[in-house]
N, C-alpha and C positions, 0 to 999 in steps of 0.2 A: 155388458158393462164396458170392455173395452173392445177396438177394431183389431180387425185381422193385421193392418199392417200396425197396430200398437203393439200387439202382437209379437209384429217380425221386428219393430225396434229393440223390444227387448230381450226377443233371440240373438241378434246381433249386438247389441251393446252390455247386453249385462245388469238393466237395470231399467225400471219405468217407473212415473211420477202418474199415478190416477188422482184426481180432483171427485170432493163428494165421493167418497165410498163410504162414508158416516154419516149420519147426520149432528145437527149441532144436538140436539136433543142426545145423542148416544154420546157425545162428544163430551157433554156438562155432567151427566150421568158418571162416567167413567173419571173425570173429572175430581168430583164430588167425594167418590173412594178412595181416589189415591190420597186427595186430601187428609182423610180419617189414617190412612195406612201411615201417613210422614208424621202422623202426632202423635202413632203410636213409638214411634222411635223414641221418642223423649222416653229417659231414662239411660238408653243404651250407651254404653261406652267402648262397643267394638259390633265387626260385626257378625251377623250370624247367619241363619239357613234362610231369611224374607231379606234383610236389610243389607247393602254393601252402604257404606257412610265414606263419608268425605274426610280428606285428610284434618279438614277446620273444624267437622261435628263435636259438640258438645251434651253432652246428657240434657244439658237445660236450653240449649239451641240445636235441633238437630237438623242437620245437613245430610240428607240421604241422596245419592248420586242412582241407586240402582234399587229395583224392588223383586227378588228372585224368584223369577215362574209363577208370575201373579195371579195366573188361571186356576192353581193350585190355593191362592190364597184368597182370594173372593170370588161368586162362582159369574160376575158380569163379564168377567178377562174369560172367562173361558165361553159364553153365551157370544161374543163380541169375535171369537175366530173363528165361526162357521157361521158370519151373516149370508142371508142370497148372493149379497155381492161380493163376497169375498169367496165366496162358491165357485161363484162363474166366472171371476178373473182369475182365482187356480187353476180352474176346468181347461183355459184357454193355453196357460202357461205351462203345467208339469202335469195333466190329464184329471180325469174325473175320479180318480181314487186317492185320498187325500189327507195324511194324517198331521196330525200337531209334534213337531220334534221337541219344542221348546217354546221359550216367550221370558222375556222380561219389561221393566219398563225402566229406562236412563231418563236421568233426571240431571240437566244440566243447568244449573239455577243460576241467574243473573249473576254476574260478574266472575264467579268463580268454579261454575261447571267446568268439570274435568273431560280435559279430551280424548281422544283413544287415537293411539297410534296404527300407523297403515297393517291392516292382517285381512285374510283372508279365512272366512269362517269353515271352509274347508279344510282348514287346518285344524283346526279342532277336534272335528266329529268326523270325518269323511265318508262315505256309505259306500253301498254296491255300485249306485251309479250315480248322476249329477243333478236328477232331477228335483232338488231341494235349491229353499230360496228362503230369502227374511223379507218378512211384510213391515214396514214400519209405519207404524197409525200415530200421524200425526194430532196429538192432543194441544197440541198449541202452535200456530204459526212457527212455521220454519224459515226462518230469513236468512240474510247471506251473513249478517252479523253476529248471529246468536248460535255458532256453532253447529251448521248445517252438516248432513252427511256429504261425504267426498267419495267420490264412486269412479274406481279409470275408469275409460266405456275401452270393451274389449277385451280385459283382462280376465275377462270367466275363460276364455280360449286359449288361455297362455297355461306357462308351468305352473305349480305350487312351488311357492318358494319358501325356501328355508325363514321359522319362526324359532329358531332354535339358538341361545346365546350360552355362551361357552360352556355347552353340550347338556345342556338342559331345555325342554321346550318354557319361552316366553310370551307365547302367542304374539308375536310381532314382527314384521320386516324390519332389520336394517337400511336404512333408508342411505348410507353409505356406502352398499355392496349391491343393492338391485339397480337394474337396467331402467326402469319404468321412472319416465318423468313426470313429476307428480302434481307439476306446475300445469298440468295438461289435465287435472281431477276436475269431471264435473261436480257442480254445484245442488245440491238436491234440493231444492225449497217450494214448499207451499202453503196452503193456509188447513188450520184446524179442521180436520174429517177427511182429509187427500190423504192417499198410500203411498209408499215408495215400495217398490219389490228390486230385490236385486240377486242378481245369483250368489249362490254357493260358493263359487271360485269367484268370485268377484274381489279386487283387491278396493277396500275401502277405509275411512277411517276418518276422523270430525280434531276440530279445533275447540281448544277452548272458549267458550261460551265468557266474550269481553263486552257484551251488550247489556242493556239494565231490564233486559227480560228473560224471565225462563224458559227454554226450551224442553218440552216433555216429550220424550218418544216412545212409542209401546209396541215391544220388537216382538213377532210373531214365527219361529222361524217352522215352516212346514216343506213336506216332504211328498215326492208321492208314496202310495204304500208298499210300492215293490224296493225300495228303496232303502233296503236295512243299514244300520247303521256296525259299520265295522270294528269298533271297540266290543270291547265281550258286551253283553246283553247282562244285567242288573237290575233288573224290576218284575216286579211280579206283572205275571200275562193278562189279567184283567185290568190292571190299568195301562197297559200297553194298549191293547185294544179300545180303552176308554177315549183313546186320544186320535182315533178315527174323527176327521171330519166329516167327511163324506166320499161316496163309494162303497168299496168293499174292500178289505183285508185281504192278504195272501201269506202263504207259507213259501212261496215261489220266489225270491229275491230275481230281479234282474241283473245282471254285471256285465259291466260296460267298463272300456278300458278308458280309463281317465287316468292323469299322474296324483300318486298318491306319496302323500309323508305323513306317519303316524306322529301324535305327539307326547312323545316319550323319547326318555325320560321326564317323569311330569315337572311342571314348573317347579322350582325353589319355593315363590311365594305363592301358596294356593289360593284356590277360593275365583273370584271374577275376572274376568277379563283384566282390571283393573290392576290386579293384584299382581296377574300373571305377569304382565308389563314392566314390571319393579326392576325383573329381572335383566332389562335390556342396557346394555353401556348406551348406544345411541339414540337419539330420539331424534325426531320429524318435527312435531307440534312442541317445540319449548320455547323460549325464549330467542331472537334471531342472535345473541350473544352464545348462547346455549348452543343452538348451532350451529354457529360458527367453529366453536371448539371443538363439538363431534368429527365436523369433516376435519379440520387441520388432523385430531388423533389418526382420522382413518388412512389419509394422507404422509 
């Protein structure tokens, strides 16, 4: 599915755009559900353990931003992260032994999809070793308008950098204290059924979605299996192991020295990525007025 040197592009850069890893057919399908999942929202007036909702949701209009660990919640999210082809472009990238860490799907809806500030998903979760990565299955054309992923190329090889805002983890960089120019982020876009994969350490992060279409993306994020995850361990072992893609399981963690920051103490505002953000003074993706006034504070 993909070449050796696609391969070495995104050993070296941090991040690859495959074309057709879906078909439209799997596309409409998947499509189809999330449809059913955002109508089930109506009703809700906050969020819970499936739905993160938008600051604008309404019980009688709902605006859902995020749908939590949807392979858990219909079982075609979970049929849809061990395709052949999604087999063999892991196989290539983090080896043939290959579990599911996670998955959500962002929903960045015309005009008012919310953006995610620069972090590193390393920060989060971090494991024994690096070879974990996010798949994002483009459900809907990704254009340069509608709030596309922003990816440094090269940044999986640098430090972890502090996500941390007056001494709480906010899942986010400061984008007034990091080194990394960010006017230098690639651009990730393609059409409906293309992947994007990017590393673990990769520092990335999306604009608000200012265009008159939605952008859906359905984030896969897998690991290989020696690849434990360093926060205590929390789930019972049969669905741990349920979340083998392929290969074989180990009890053998590999560890490998890579820079590590736990995140803790946990966010102030729990719950999603989104939430966790609240907690940041500076922001990247707001307003160019907005800022503006960040740097001057930082200044």
């Amino acid at each position: 599915m993909i070449s050796n040197d696609e391969a070495k592009f995104y050993h070296e850069n941090g991040y690859l755009v495959v074309e057709d890893v879906y078909s439209q057919e799997e596309i409409s399908a998947m499509r189809s559900v999330l449809g059913e999942l955002i109508d089930k929202a109506r009703g809700l007036d906050d969020h819970d353990n499936v739905y993160d909702l938008e600051p604008s949701h309404t019980p009688d209009n709902p605006r859902v931003r995020r749908i939590k660990e949807p392979y858990k919640v219909h079982p075609i999210f979970r049929e849809m992260a061990q395709t052949p082809n999604i087999v063999t472009i892991l196989t290539k990238l983090i080896g043939p032994d290959q579990r599911l860490h996670g998955g959500k799907i962002n929903i960045k809806a015309a005009e008012y999809g919310s953006p995610v500030e620069w972090h590193q998903d390393w920060a989060f979760y971090p494991h024994t070793n690096d070879d974990v990565l996010a798949i994002g299955v483009m459900l809907d054309d990704m254009t340069e308008e509608n709030g596309p992923l922003l990816i440094m190329p090269g940044s999986h090889k640098g430090p972890t950098y502090d996500h941390h805002s007056n001494g709480f983890f906010a899942g986010a960089i400061d984008p007034n204290t990091c080194p990394l120019d960010f006017s230098k982020a690639a651009r990730v876009t393609g059409k409906a059924g293309a992947c994007s994969f990017h590393h673990v350490r990769a520092v990335h992060g999306s604009e608000q979605n200012r265009s008159g279409k939605d952008r859906v993306l359905l984030l896969y994020q897998a690991a290989a299996a020696d690849a434990w995850d360093l926060r205590r361990f929390n789930e019972p072992w049969e669905e741990y192991e349920s979340r083998m893609i392929a290969g074989v399981s180990t009890l053998e963690p590999r560890v490998v020295d890579t820079p590590i920051r736990l995140p803790y103490p946990p966010a102030k505002f729990d719950g999603s990525i989104y939430e966790n953000q609240r907690g940041m003074k500076a922001r990247y993706f707001a307003f160019d007025d907005n800022r503006k006034h960040n740097k001057e504070d930082a200044d």
